[in-house]
ZAZALUM-328665 format. One record per atom (N, C-alpha, C, O, CB): x, y, z; residue in three letters. Coordinates in steps of 0.2 Angstrom, whole numbers, padded with zeros to 4 digits, always signed. Glycine has a CB too. Example, Ala and Ser with C-alpha at 12.3 -4.5 7.8 and 13.67 -1.06 7.14 Angstrom:
REM residues 2
+0066-0028+0039ALA;+0062-0022+0039ALA;+0066-0016+0039ALA;+0071-0017+0042ALA;+0057-0022+0045ALA;+0064-0011+0035SER;+0068-0005+0036SER;+0064+0000+0039SER;+0067+0006+0040SER;+0070-0003+0029SER;
This chain:
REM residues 114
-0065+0036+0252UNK;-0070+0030+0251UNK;-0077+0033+0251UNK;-0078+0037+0256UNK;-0069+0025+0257UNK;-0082+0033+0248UNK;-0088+0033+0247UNK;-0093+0032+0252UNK;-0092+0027+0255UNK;-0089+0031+0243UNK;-0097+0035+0253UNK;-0102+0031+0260UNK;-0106+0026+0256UNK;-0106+0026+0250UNK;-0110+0038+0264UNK;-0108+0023+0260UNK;-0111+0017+0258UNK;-0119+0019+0258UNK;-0122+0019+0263UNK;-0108+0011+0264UNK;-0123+0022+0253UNK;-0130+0022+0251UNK;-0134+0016+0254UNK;-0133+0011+0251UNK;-0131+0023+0243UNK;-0140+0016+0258UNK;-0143+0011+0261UNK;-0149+0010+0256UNK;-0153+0015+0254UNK;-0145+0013+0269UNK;-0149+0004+0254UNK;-0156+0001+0250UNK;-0163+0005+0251UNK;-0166+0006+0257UNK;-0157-0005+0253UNK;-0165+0007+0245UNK;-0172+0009+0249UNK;-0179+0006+0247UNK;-0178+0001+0244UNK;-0173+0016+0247UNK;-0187+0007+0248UNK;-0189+0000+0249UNK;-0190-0001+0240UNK;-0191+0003+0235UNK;-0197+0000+0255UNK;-0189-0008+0240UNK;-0191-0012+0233UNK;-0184-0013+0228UNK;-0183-0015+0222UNK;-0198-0007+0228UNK;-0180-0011+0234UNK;-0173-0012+0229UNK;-0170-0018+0230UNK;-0170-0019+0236UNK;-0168-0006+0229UNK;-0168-0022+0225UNK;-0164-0028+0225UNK;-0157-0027+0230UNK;-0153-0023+0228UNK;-0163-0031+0218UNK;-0156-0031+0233UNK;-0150-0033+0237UNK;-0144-0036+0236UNK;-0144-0041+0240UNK;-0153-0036+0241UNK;-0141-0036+0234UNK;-0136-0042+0233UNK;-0132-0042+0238UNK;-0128-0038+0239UNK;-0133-0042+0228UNK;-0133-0049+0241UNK;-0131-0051+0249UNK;-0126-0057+0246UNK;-0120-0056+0248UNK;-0138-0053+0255UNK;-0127-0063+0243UNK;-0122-0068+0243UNK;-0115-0064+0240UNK;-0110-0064+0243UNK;-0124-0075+0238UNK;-0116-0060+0234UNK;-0110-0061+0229UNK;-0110-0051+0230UNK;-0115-0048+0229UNK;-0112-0067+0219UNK;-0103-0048+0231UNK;-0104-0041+0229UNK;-0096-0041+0225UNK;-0092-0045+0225UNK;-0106-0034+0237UNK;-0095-0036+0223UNK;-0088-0034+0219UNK;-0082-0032+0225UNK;-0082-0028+0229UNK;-0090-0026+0213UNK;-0078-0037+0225UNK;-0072-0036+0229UNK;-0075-0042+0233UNK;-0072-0040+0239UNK;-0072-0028+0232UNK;-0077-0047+0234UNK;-0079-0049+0240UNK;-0073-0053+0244UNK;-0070-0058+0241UNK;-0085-0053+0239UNK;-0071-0051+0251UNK;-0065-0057+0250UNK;-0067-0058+0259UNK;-0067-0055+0265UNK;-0055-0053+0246UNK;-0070-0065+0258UNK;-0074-0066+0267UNK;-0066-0064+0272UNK;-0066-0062+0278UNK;-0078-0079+0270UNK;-0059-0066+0268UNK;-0056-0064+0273UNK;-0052-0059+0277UNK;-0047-0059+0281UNK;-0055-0066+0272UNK;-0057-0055+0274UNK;-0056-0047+0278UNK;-0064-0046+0283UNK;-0069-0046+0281UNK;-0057-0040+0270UNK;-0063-0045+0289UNK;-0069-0042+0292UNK;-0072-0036+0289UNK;-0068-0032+0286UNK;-0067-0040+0299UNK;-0079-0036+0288UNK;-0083-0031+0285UNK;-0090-0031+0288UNK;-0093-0036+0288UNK;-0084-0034+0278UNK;-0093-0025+0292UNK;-0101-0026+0294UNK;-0103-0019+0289UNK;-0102-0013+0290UNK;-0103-0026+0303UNK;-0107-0023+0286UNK;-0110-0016+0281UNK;-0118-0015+0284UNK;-0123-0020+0284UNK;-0110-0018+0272UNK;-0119-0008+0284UNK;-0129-0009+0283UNK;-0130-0007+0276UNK;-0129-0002+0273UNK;-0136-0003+0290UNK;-0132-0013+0275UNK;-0138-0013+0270UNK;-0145-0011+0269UNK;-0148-0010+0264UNK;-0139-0018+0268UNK;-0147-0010+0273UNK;-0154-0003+0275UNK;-0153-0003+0282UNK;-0149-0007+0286UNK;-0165-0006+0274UNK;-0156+0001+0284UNK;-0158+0007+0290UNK;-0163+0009+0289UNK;-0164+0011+0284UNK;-0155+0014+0292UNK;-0169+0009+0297UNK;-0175+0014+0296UNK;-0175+0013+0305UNK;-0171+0010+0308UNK;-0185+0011+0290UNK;-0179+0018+0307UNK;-0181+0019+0314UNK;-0179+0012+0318UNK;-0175+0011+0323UNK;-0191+0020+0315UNK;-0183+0008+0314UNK;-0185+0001+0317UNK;-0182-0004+0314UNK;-0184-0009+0317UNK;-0191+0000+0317UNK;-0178-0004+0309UNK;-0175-0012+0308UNK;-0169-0009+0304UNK;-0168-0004+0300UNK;-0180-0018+0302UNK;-0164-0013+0307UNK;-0158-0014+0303UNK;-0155-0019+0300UNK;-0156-0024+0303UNK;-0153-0013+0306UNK;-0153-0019+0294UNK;-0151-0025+0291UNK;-0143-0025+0290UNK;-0141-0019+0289UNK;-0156-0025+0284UNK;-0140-0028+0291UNK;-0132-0029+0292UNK;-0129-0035+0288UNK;-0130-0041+0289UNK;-0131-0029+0301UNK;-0124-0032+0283UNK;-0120-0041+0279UNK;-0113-0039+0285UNK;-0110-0034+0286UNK;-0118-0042+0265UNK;-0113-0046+0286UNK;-0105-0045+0290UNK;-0101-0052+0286UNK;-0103-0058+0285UNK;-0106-0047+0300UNK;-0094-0048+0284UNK;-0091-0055+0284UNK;-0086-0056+0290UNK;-0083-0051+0293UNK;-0087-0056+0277UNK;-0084-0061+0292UNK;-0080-0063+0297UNK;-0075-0067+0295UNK;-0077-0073+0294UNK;-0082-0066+0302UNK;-0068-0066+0294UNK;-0064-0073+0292UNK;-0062-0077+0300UNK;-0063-0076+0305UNK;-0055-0070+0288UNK;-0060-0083+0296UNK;-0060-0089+0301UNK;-0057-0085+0307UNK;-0053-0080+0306UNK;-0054-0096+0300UNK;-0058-0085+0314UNK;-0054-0085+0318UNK;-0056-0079+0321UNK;-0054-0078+0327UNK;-0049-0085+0316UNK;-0061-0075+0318UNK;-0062-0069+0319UNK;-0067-0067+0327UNK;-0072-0070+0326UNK;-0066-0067+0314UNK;-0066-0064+0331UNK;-0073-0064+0338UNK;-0074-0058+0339UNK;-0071-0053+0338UNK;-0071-0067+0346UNK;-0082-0060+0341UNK;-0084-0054+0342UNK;-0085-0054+0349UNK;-0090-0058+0349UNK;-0089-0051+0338UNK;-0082-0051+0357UNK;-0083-0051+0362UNK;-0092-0052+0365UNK;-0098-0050+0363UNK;-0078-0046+0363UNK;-0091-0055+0371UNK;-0098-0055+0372UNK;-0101-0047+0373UNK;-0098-0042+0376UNK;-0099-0059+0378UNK;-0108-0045+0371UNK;-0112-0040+0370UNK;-0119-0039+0369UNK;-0121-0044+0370UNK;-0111-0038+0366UNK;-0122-0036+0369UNK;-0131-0037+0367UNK;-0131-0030+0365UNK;-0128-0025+0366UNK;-0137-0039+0372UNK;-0139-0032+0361UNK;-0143-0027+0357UNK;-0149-0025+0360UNK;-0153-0029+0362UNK;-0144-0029+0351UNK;-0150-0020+0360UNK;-0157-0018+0366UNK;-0163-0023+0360UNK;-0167-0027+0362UNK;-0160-0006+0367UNK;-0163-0022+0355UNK;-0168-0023+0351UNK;-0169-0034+0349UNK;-0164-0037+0350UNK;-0166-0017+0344UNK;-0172-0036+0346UNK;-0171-0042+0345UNK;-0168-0042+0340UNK;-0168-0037+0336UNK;-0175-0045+0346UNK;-0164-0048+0338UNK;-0159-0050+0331UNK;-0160-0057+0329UNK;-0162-0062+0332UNK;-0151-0049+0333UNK;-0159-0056+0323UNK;-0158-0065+0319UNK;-0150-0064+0315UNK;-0147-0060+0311UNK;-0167-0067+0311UNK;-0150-0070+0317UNK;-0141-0072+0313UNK;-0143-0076+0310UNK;-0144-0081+0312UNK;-0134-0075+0318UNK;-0143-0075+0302UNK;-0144-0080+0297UNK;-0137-0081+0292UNK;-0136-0078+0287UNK;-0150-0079+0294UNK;-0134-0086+0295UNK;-0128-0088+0292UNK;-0129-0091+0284UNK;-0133-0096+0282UNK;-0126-0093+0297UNK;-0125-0087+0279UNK;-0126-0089+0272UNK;-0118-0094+0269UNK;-0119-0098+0266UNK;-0127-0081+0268UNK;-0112-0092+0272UNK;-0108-0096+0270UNK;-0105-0098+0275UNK;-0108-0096+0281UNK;-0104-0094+0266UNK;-0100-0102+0276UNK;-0097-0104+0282UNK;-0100-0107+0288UNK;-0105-0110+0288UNK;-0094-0100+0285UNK;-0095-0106+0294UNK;-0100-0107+0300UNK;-0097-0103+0306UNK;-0091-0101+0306UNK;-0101-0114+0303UNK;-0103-0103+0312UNK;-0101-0097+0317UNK;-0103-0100+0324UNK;-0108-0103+0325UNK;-0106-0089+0316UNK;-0099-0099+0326UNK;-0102-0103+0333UNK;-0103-0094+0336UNK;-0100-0089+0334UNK;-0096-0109+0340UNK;-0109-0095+0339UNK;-0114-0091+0341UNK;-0113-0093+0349UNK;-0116-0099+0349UNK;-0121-0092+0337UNK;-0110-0091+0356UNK;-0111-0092+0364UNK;-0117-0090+0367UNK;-0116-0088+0372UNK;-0105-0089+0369UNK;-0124-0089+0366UNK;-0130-0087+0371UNK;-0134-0093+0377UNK;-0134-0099+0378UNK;-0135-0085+0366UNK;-0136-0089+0379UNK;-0141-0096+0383UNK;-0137-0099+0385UNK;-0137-0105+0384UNK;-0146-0101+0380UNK;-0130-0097+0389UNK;-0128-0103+0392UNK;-0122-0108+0388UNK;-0118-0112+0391UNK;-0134-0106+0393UNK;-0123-0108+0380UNK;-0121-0114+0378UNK;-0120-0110+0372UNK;-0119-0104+0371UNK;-0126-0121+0377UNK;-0119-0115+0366UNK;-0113-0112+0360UNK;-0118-0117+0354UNK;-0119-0123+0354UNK;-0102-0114+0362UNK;-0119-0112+0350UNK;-0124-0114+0347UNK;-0120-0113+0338UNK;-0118-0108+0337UNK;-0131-0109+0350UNK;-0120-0117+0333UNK;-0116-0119+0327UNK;-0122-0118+0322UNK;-0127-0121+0322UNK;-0112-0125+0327UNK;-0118-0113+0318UNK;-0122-0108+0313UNK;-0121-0109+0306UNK;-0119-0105+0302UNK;-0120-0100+0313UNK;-0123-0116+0302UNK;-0121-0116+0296UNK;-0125-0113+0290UNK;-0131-0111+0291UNK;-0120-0121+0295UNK;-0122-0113+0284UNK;-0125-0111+0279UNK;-0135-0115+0279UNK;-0137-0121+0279UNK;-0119-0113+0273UNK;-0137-0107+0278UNK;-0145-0106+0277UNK;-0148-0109+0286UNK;-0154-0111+0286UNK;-0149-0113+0267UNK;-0144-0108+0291UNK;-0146-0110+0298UNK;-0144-0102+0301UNK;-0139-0098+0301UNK;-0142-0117+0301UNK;-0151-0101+0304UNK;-0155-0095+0309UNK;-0154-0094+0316UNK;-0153-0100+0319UNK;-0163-0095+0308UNK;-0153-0091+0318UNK;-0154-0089+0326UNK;-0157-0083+0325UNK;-0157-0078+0321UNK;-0146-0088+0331UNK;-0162-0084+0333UNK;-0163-0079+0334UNK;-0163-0078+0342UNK;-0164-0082+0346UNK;-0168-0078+0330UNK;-0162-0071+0343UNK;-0161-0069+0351UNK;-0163-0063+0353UNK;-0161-0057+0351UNK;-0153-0069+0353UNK;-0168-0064+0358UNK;-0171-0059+0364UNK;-0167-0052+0365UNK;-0162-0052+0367UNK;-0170-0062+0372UNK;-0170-0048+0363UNK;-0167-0041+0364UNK;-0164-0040+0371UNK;-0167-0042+0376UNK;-0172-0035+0362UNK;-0159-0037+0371UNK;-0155-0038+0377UNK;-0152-0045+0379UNK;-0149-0045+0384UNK;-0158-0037+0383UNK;-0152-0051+0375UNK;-0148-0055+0377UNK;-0142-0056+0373UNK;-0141-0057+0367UNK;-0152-0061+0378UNK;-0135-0057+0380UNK;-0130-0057+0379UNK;-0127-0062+0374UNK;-0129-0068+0373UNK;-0129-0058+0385UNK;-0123-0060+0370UNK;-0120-0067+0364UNK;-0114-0065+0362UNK;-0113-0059+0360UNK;-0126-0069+0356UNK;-0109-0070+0362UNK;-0103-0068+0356UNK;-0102-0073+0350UNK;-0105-0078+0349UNK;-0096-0069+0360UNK;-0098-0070+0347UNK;-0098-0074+0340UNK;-0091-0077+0339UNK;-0087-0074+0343UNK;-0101-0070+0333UNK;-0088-0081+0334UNK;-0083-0083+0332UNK;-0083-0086+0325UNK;-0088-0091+0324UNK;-0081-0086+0336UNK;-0080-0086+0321UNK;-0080-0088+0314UNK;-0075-0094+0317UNK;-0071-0094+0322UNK;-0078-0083+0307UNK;-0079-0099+0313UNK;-0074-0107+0312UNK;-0070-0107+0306UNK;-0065-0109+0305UNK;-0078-0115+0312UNK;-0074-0103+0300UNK;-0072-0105+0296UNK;-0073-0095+0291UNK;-0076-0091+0294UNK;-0075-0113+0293UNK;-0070-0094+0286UNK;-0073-0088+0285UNK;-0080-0088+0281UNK;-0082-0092+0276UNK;-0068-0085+0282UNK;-0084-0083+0285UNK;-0091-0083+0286UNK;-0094-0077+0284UNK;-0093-0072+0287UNK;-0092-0085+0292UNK;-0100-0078+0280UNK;-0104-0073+0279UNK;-0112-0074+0283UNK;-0117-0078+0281UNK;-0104-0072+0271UNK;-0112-0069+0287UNK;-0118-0069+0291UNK;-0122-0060+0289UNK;-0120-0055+0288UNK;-0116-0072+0301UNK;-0130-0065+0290UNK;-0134-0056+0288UNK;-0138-0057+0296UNK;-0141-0061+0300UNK;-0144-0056+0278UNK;-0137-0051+0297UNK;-0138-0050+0305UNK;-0146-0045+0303UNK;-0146-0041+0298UNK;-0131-0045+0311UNK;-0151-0047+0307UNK;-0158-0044+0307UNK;-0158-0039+0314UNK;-0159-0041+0320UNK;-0165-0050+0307UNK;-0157-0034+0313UNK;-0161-0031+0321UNK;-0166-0026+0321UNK;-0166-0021+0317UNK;-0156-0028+0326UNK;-0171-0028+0326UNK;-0176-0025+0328UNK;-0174-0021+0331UNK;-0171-0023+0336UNK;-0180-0029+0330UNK;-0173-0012+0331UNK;-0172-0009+0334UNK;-0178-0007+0340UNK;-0184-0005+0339UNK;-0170-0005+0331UNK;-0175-0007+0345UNK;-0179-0004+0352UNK;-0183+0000+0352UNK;-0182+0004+0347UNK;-0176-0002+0357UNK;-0188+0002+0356UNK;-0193+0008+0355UNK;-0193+0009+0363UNK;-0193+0004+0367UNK;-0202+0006+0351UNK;-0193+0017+0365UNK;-0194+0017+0372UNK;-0200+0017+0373UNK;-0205+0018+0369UNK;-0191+0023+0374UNK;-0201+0013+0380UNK;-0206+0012+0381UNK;-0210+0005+0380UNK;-0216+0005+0383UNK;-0207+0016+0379UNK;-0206-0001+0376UNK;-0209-0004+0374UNK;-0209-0009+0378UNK;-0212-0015+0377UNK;-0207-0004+0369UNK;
């Protein structure tokens, strides 16, 4: 299998639709990398979890198909198509697909010191 080449800047993305797409297979791809920001397409089929965890850096879960319940803060928060979360670097969250789901995860990577 081929490495997967990360977008570089001014290049078009194609995040809804890629060749092969099938949501019901787990998939987390980065789609760019730099110091400071990662961009990530995940698919999740129904049923799928991701245990609870955190990211030093902050993140945004922006849900493009399906839906995800998202557990932070306490409570359980439902992620539908073109609906955002966003969460505090270092705060704790798990995910679950309801249905199969394509979410683009944003993370802000950490800086020591910051």
């Amino acid at each position: 299998m081929m490495a997967l080449e990360h977008a570089s800047s001014g290049q078009v993305i194609e995040v809804l639709r890629r060749d092969g797409d099938d949501l019901s297979q787990f998939s987390a791809i980065a789609l760019a990398k730099t110091d400071e920001l990662e961009l990530i397409r995940m698919c999740m089929p129904k049923g799928k979890t991701m245990p609870e965890h955190h990211v030093l850096g902050e993140i945004t879960m922006l849900c493009l198909q399906g839906q995800v319940a998202v557990q932070a803060h306490g409570g359980v928060h439902l992620l539908g198509p073109g609906q955002m979360l966003y969460l505090l670097g270092g705060q704790a969250h798990a995910l679950e697909a309801r249905e199969d789901s394509l979410v683009l995860l944003t993370i802000l990577m950490a800086k020591a010191g910051r």
